[in-house]
C-alpha positions as CSV (number, residue, x, y, z in Angstrom):
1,X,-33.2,26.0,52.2
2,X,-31.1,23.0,50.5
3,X,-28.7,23.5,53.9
4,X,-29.9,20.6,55.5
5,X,-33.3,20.3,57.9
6,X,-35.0,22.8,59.7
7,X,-37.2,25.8,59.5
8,X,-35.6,26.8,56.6
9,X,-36.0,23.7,54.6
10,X,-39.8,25.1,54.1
11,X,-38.5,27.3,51.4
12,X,-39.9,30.6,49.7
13,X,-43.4,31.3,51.1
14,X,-45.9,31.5,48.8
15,X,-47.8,33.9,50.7
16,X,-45.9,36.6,52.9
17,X,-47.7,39.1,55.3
18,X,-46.2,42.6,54.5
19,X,-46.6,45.0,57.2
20,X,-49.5,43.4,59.0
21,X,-51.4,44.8,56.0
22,X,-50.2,43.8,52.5
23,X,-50.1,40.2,50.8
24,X,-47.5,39.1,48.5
25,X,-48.4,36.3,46.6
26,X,-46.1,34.2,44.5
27,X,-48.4,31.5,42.8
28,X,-45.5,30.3,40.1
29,X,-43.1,29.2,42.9
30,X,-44.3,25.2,42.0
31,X,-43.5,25.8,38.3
32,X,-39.7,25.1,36.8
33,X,-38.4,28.4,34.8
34,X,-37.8,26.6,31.4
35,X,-41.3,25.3,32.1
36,X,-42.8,28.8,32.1
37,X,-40.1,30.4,29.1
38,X,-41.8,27.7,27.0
39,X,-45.1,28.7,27.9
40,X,-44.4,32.1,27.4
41,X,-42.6,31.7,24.1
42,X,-45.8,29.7,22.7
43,X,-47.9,32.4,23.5
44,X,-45.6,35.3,22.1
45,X,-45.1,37.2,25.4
46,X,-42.4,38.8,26.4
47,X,-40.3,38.8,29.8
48,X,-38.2,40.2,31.6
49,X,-35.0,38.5,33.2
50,X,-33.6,40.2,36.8
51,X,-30.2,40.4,36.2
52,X,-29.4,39.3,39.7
53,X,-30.5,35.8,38.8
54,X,-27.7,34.9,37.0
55,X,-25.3,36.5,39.1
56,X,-22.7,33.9,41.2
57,X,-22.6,36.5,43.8
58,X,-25.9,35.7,45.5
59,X,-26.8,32.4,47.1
60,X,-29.6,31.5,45.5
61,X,-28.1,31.6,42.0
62,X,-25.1,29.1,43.2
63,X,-27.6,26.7,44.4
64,X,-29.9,27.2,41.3
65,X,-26.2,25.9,39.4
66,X,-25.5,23.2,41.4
67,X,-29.2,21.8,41.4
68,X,-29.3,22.4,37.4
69,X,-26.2,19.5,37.5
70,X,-27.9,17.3,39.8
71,X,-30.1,14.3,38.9
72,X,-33.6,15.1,38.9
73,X,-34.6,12.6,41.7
74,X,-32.6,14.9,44.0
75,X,-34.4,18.5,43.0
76,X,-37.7,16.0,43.3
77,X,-36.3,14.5,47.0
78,X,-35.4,18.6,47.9
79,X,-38.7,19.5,46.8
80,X,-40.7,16.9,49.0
81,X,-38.7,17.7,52.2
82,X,-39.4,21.2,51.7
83,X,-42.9,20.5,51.3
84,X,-43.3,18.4,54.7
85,X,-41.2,21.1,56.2
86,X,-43.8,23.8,55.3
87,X,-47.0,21.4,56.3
88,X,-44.7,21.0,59.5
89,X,-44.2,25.1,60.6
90,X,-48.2,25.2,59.7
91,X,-49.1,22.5,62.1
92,X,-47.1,24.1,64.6
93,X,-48.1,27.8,64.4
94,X,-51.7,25.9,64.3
95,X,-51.3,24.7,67.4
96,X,-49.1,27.5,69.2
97,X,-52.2,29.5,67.8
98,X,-54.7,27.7,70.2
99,X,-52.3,27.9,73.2
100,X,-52.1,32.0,72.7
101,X,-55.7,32.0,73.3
102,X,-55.8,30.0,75.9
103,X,-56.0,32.3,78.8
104,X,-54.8,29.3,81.4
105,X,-51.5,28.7,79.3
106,X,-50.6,32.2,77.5
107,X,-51.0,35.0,80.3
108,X,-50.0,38.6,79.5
109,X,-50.1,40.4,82.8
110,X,-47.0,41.7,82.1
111,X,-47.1,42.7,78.2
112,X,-45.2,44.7,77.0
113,X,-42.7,43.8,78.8
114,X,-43.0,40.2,78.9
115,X,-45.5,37.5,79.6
116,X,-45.9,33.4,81.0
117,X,-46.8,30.5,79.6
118,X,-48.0,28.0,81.7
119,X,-48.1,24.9,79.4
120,X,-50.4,22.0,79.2
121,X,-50.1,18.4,80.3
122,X,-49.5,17.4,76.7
123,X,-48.3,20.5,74.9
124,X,-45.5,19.3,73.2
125,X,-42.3,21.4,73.9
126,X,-41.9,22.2,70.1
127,X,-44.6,23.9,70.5
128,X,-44.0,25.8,73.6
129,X,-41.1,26.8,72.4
130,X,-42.6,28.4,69.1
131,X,-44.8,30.5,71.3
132,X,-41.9,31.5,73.8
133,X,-40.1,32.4,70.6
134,X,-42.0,33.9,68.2
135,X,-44.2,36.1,71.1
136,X,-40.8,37.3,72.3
137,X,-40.1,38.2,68.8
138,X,-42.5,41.2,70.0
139,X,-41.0,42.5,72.7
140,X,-37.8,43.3,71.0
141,X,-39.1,44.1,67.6
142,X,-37.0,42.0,66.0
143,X,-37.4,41.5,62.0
144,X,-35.9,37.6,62.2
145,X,-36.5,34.7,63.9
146,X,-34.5,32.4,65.8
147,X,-31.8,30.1,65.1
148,X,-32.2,26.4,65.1
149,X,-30.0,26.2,68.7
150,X,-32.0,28.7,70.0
151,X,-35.4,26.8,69.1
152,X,-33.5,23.6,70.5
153,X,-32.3,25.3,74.0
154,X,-35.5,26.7,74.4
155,X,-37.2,22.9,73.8
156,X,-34.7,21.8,76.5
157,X,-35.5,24.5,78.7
158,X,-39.4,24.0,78.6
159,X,-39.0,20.4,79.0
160,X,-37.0,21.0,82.3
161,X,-33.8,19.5,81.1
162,X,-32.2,22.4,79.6
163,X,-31.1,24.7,83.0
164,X,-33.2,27.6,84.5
165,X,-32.6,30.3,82.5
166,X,-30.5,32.0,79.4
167,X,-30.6,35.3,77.1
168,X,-31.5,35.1,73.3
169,X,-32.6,37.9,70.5
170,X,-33.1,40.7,73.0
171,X,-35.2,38.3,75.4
172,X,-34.4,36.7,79.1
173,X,-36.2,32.9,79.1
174,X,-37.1,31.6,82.4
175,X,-38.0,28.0,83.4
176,X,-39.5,28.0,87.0
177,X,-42.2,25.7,89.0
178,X,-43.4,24.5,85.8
179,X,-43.8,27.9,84.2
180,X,-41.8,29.9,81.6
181,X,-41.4,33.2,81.6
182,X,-39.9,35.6,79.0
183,X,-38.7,39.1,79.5
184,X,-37.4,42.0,77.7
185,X,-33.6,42.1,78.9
186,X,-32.9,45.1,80.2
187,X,-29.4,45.4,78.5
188,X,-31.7,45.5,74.9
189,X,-32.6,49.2,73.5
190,X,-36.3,49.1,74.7
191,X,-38.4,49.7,71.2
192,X,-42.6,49.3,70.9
193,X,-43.6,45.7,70.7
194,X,-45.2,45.0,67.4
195,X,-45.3,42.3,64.7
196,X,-42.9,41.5,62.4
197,X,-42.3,43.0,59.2
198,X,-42.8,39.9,56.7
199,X,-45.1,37.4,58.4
200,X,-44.7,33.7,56.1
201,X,-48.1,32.3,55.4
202,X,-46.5,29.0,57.1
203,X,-46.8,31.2,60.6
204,X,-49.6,33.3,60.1
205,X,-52.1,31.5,62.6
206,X,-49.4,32.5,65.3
207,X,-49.3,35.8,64.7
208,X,-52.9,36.5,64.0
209,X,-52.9,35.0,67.4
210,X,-50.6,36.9,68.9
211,X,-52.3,40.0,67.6
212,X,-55.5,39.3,68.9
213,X,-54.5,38.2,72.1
214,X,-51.9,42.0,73.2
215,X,-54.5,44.0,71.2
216,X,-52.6,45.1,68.1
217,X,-54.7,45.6,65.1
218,X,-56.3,42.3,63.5
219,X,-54.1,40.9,60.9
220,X,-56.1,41.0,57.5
221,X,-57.7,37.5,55.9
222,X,-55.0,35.1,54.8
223,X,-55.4,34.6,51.0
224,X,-57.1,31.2,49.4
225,X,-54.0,30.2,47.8
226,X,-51.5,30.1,51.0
């Protein structure tokens, strides 16, 4: 997430969607390690340290090494952005949630094998894109979302200055007479549409949108804490 800007910059979920049916919570993501050790050591209890976290091999542990030699103004300045990222992805999904439901914007005449969006006078294209994205997600099955260029082609697309058409993660993304359209592309293995695995509480009002709206099972309550 410390990469630069971006989706990414949001961070660990605390709150992830397992399988349209399961929450995983992870309520000590705010607190610093040594800060729960101590507490822990206080109160005589015991732990149990995964070995992988203090293994150079993985990412995670690399940047956990560089931050740990950093001043603390830049872990507090990563933790802020990451913070507006996350409110950022919520407000999005927020409002790519109310477009889904909209019948004059979202129409799935053609689901499951693609759909149109017919976008408002002041939808923003950020947000268009989300939907165009994340609902195409479904038609290909895939487990991952979209890379940043993909997101910004899309935005360029929707907003009529990015060409007519191009071929992403399994989808065809048409810009015509105002509309969009997205297809399955035919050169894709053709699997059944469905949500995807790990749903981030930062994009559940999209997907519980988007199950709702092609008549896949109702996702379950989203926790207090997300």
């Amino acid at each position: 997430a410390a990469r630069g800007d971006g989706p990414g910059m949001a961070g660990i979920a605390p709150a992830t969607l397992f399988g349209g049916r399961t929450w995983f919570l992870r309520p000590l993501l705010g607190h610093r390690r040594n800060a729960l050790r101590s507490l822990l050591r206080a109160r005589a209890i015991a732990w149990t340290e995964d070995p992988s976290n203090a293994d150079p091999r993985f990412e995670r542990v690399r940047w956990r090494m560089r931050m740990a030699g950093s001043e603390a103004g830049d872990a507090a300045t990563l933790t802020r952005k990451a913070q507006a990222e996350a409110r950022r992805r919520r407000t999005v999904a927020e409002a790519a949630a109310q477009a889904i439901a909209d019948p004059a914007i979202f129409d799935i005449g053609d689901w499951p094998d693609g759909f149109t969006l017919r976008p408002g006078g002041d939808m923003a294209p950020e947000v268009l894109a989300e939907v165009a994205l994340q609902a195409s997600r479904l038609l290909s099955a895939r487990a991952y979302g979209p890379v940043p260029v993909v997101r910004a082609r899309l935005a360029a697309l929707a907003s009529g200055g990015g060409g007519r058409a191009f071929t992403a993660g399994g989808a065809v993304f048409r810009q015509s007479g105002g509309r969009l359209s997205v297809t399955r592309d035919p050169r894709a293995r053709a699997q059944q549409a469905g949500l995807p695995l790990l749903i981030p509480c930062f994009e559940y009002p999209l997907f519980a949108a988007l199950a709702v709206k092609t008549g896949l099972d109702p996702l379950p309550r989203e926790p207090a804490m997300a």
